[in-house]
N, C-alpha and C positions, 0 to 999 in steps of 0.2 A: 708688348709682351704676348707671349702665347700661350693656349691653355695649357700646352703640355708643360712648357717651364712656370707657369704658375702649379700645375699638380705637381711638379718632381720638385720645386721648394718647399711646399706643404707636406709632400712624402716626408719629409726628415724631421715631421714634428712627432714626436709619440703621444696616442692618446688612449686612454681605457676604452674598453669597449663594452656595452651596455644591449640590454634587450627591454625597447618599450613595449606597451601592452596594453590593451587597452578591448574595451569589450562591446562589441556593436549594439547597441539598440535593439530589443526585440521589431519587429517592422509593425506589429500591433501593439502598442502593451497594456490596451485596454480590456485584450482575449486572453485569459489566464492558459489557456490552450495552445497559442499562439506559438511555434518556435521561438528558442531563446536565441539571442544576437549571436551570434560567431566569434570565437576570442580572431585577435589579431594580434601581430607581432611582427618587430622591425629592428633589424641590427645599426644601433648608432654609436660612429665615433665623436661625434659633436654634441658633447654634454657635457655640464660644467655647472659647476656651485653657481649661484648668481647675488644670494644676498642669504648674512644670517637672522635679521630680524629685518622683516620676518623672514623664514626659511623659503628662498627661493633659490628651483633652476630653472635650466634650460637646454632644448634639445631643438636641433636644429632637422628639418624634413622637407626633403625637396616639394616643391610647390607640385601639386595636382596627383600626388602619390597618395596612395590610400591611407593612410597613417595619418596625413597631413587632411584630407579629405573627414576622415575618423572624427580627428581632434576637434576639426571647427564645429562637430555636432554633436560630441561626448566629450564633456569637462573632464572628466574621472580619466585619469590613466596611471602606468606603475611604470616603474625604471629596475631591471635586477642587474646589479653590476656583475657580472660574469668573472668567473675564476679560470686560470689557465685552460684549468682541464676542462671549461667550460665551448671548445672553440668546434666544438661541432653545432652548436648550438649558435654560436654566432654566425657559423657560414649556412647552417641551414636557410637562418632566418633576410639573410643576406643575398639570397640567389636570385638573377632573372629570372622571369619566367618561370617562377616557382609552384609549388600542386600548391593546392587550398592550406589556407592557417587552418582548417580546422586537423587537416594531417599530419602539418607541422607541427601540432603540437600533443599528439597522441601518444607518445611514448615517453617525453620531458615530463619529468616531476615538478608538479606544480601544488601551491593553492591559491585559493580567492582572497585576493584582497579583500578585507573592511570594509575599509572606506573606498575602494573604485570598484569591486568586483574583477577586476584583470588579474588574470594569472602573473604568480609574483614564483619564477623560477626557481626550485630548491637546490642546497649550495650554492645558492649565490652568494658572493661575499658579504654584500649589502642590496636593501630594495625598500625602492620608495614607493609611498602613493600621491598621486599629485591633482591638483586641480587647478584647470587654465586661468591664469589670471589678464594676459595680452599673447596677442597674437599679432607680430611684426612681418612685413613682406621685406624680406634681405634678397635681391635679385632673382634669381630663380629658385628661392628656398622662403622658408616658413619659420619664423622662430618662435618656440612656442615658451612660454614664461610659467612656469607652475609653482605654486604653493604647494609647499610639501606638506602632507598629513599625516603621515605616519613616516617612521625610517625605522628600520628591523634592522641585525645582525647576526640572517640566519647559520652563517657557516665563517671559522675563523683559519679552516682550514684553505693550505695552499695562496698563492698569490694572483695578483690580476691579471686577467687578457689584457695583451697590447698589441696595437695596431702601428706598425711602424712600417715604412718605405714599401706599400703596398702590400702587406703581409699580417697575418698573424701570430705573433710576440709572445716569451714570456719575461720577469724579469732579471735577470741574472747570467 
């Protein structure tokens, strides 16, 4: 089998699309002085419920990617499940060779999570805060296992982004 017809089978599966988050470490944080960590942020379509007691999921992150890099030294992360109208926001966060998270996320309405400190995007349909509980190496990918700590429902309006046959979706 080849990669391409393994993607172009997996094209046909629909899946919501999500923005993780997650907030870097100050590089001191022993110097109240010290710059604060830089938010980061990652468009994933590999997220899913994993367990309701206790409440777990899971998001999957290519291995040696910053996100994935992030995770294995910041417990604390957030998930905002993104709304249709949310897809500039997904491809933002989505791009190669993208400017700095800290640009990307200058004009998106945000606040700080609680419990992780990560920006928890407004309008989004739903957003979690999570903390890693295992970290699985899935071939060239990361699968990160979180216990959810909070789950908000800041906006009821409109419906979900979907990712379908290389594209993004709404649904109807």
């Amino acid at each position: 089998m080849s990669n391409e017809a393994f993607k172009a089978a997996l094209s046909r599966l629909a899946a919501g699309v999500v923005l993780v988050t997650a907030q870097e470490p100050s590089l001191d944080p022993d110097d109240p002085l010290a710059p604060a960590g830089e938010d980061v942020g990652m468009t994933a379509t590999a997220f899913m419920s994993v367990s309701l007691d206790p409440p777990l999921v899971l998001v999957s992150l290519r291995e040696g990617s910053r996100m994935d890099d992030l995770l294995d030294e910041q417990p604390r992360w957030a998930v905002s499940v993104l709304t249709e109208s949310q897809r500039h926001i997904a491809g933002r966060f989505a791009m190669k060779g993208r400017i700095s998270d800290r640009l990307l996320f200058e004009d998106i309405p945000y606040v700080r999570g609680r419990a992780s400190g990560a920006p928890l995007v407004g309008g989004a349909l739903a957003t979690l805060e999570c903390r890693t509980e295992q970290r699985v190496t899935a071939g060239d990918h990361t699968l990160v296992i979180g216990r959810v700590l909070t789950a908000e429902l800041p906006s009821a309006e409109g419906g979900p982004l979907m990712y379908f046959r290389g594209r993004y979706r709404q649904l109807g």
